[in-house]
N, CA, C and O of each residue as an XYZ file, in Angstrom:
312
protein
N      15.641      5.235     -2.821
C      15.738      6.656     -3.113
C      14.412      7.328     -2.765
O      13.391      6.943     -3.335
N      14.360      8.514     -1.675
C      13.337      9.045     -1.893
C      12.936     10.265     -2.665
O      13.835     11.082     -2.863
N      11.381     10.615     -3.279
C      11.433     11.408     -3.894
C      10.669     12.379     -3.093
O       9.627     12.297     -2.443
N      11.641     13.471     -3.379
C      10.937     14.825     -2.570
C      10.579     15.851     -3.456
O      11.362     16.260     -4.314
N       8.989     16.471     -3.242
C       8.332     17.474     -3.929
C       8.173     19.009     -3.242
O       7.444     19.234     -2.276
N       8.900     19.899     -3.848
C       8.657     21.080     -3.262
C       7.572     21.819     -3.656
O       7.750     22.291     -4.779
N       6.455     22.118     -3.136
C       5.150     22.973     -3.423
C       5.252     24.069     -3.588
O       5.863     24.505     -2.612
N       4.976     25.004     -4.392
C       4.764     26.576     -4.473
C       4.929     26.837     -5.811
O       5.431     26.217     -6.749
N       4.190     28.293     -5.632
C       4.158     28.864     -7.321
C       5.724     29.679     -7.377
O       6.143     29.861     -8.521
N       6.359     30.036     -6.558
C       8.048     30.551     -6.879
C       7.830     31.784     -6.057
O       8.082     32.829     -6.657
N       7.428     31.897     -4.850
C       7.352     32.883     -4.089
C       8.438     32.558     -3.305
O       8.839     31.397     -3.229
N       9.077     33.697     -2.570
C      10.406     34.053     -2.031
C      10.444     32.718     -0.981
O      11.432     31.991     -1.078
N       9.317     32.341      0.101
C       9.435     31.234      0.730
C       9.502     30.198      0.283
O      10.076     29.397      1.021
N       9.035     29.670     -0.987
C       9.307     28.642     -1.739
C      10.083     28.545     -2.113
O      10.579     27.521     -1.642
N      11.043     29.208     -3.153
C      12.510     29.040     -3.045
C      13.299     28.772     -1.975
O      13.916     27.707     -2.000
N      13.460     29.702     -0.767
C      13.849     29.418      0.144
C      13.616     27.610      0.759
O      14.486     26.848      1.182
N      12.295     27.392      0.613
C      12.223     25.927      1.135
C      13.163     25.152     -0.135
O      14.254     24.805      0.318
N      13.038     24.900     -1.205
C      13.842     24.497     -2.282
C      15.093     24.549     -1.529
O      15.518     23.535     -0.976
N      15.852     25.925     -1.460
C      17.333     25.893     -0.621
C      17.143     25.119     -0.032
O      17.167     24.024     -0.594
N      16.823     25.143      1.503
C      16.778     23.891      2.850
C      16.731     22.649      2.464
O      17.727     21.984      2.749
N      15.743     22.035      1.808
C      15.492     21.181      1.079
C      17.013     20.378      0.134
O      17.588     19.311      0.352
N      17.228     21.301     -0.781
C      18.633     21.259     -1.372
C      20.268     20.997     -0.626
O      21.225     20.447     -1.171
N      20.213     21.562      0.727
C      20.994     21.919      1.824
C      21.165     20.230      2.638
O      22.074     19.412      2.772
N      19.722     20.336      3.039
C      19.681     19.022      3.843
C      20.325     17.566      3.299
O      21.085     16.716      3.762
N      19.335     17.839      1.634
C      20.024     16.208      1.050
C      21.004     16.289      1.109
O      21.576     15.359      1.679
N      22.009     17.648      0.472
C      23.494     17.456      0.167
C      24.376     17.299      1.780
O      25.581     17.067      1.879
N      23.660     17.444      2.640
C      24.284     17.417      4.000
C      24.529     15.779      4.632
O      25.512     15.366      5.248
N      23.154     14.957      4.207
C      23.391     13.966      4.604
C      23.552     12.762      3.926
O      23.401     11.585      4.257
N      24.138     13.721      2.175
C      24.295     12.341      1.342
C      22.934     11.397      0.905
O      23.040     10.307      0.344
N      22.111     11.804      1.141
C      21.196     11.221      1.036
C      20.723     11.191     -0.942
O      20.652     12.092     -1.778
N      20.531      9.919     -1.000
C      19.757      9.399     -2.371
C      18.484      9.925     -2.626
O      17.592      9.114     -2.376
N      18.016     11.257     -3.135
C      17.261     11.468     -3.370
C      16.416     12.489     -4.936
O      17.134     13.264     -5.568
N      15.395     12.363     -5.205
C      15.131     12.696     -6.389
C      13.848     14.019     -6.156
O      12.625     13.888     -6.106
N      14.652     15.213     -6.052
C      14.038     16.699     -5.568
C      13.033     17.206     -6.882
O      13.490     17.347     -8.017
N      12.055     17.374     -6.643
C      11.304     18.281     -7.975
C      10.641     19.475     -7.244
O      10.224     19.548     -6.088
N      10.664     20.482     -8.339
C       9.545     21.628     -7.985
C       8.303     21.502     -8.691
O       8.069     21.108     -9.834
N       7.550     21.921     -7.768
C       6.177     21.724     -8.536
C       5.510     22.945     -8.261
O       5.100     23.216     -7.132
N       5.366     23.789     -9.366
C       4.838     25.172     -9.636
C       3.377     25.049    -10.077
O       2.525     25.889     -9.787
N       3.161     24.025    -10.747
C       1.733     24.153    -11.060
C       0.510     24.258    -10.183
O       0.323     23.476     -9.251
N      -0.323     25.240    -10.496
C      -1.451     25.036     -8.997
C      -2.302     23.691     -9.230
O      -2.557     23.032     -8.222
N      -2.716     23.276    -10.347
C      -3.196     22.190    -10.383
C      -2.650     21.150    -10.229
O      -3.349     20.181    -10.526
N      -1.267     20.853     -9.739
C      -1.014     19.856     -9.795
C      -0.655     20.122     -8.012
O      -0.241     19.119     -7.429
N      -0.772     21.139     -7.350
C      -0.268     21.489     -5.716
C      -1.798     20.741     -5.240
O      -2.111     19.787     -4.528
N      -2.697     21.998     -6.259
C      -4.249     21.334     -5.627
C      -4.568     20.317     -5.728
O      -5.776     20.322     -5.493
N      -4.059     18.786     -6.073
C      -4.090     17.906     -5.782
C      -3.457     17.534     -4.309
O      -3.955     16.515     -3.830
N      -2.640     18.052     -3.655
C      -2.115     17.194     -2.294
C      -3.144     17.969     -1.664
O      -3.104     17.428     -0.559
N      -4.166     18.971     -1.551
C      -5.328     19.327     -0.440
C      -4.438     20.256      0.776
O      -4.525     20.247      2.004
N      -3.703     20.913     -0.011
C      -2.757     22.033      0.706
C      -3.578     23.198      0.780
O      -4.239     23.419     -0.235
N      -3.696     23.971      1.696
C      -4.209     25.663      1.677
C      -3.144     26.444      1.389
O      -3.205     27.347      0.554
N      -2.098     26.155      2.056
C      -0.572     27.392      1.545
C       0.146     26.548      1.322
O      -0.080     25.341      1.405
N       1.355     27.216      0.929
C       2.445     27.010      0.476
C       3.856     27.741      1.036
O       3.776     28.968      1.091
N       4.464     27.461      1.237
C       5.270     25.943      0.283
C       4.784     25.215      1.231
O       4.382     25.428      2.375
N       4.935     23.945      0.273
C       4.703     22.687      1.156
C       5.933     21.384      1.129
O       6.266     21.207     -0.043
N       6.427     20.767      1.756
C       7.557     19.424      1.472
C       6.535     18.004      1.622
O       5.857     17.604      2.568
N       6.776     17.413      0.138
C       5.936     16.219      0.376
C       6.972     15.079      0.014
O       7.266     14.909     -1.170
N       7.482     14.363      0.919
C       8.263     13.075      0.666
C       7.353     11.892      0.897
O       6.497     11.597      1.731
N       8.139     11.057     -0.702
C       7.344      9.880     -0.993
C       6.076      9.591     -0.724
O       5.575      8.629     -0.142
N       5.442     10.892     -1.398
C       4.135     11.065     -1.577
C       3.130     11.760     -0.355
O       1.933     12.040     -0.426
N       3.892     11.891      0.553
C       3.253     12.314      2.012
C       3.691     13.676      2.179
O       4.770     14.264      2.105
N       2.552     13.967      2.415
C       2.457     15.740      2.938
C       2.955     16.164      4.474
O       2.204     16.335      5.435
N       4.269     16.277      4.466
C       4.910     16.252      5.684
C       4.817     17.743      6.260
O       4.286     18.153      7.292
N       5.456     18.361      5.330
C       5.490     20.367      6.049
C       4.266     20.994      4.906
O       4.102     20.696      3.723
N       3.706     21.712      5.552
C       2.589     23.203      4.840
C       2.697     24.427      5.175
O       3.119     24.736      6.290
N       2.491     24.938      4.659
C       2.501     26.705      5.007
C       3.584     27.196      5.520
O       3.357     28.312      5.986
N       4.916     26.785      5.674
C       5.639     27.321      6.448
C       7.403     26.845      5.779
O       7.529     25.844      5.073
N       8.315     27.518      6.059
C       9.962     27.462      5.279
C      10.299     26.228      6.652
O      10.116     26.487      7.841
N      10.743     25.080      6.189
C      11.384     24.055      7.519
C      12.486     24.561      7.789
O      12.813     25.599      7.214
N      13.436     23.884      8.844
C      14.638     24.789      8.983
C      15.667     22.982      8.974
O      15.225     21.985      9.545
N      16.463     22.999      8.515
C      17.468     21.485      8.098
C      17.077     20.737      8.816
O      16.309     19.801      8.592
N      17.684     21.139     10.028
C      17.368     20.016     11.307
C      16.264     18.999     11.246
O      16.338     17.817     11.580
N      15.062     19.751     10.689
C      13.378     18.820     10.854
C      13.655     18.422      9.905
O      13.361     17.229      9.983
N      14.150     18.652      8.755
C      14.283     17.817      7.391
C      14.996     16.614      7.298
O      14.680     15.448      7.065
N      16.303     17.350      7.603
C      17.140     15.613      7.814
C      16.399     14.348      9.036
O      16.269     13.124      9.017
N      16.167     15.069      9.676
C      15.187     14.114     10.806
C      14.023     13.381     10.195
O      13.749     12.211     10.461
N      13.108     14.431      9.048
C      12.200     13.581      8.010
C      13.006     12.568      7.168
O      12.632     11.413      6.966
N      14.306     13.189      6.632
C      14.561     11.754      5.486
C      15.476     10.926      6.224
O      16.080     10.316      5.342
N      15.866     10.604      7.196
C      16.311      9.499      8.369
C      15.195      8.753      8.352
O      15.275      7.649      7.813
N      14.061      9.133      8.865
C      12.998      7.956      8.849
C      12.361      7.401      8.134
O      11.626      6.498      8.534
């Protein structure tokens, strides 16, 4: 199972990444365990400048920017 962390304090792009995020697992069935993480002290630990960010199984994959499915499901395939 992987676990995926969505970064941001709840700004309109952060939700939005949450959706995609939400979209993708349920698209490919995939086993996975989604959290939001609103806290800045706990974002300022992964050494992010913006937000949102997607960090699966601990790795800081997307920053600053909303992914679009396609790159996502392509992240949790590998």
């Amino acid at each position: 199972m992987k676990t995926i962390k969505i970064l941001g304090t709840g700004c309109p792009k952060c939700k939005q990444t949450e959706a995609v995020v939400r979209k993708a697992v349920a698209d490919l069935g995939a086993d996975a365990d989604i959290q939001k993480v609103e806290d800045i002290q706990d974002i300022m630990q992964y050494n992010i400048l913006s937000t949102p960010a997607v960090v699966i199984d601990e790795v800081v994959q997307i920053k600053g920017r909303v992914p679009n499915a396609a790159e996502l499901e392509a992240l949790l395939k590998a």
